[in-house]
N, C-alpha and C positions, 0 to 999 in steps of 0.2 A: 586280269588283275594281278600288281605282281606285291611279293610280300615283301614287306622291307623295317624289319624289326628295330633299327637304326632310329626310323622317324620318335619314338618315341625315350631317346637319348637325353640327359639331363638339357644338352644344349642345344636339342631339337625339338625337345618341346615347348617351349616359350613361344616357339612360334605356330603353334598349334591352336586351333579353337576350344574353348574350355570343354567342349563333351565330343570333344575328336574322336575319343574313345568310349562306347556308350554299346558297349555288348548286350544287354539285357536294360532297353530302356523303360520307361514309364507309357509308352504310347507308342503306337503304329506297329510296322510291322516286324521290328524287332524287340518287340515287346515279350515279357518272359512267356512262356507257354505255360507253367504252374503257380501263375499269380493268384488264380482262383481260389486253386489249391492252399497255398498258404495263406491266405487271408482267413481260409473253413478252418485248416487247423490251428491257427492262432486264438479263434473262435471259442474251438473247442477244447485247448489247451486254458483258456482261461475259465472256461466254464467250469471245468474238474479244479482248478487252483480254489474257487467262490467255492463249489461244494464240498469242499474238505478243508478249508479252513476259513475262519474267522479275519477279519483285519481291525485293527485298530490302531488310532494315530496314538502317535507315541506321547507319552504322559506332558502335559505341559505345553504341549506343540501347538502353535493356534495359525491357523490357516488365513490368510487377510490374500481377497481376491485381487487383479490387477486387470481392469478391465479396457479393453482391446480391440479390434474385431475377433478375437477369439478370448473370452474371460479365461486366465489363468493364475497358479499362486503366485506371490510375489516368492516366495524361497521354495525349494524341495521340501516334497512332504514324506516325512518320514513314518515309517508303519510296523507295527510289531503283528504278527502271525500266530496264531494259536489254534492246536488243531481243533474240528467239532466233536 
């Protein structure tokens, strides 16, 4: 296999496949090796954020769903934080 840093040149890549370059993909065998791992600590990063503080939408803010094959808001929701 030989390495050729060029291929990946402003005007060499146009002609490349859109995931030509896919070091740490989503599936098979190059697939990351601490995917697991960060999925537990995102987890568990979120679960100390819930236990130490409070959330609330912010004053006046009204949430109107948009419904999809995935329901979502129609705008960003915005959130104020208060410790417990």
């Amino acid at each position: 296999m030989s390495v050729d840093p060029d291929r990946f040149s402003p005007e060499n890549i146009k002609q490349l496949p859109s995931l030509a370059y896919q070091p740490f993909g989503f599936a098979g065998k190059r697939k990351c090796p601490g995917w697991r791992f960060s999925i537990v600590e995102g987890l568990v990063f979120l679960s100390v954020l819930i236990k130490r503080f409070k959330f609330h939408l912010v004053e006046g803010q009204e949430v109107k769903p948009v419904h999809h094959l995935v329901t979502s808001p129609a705008e960003e929701i915005w959130v104020t934080a208060t410790e417990r």
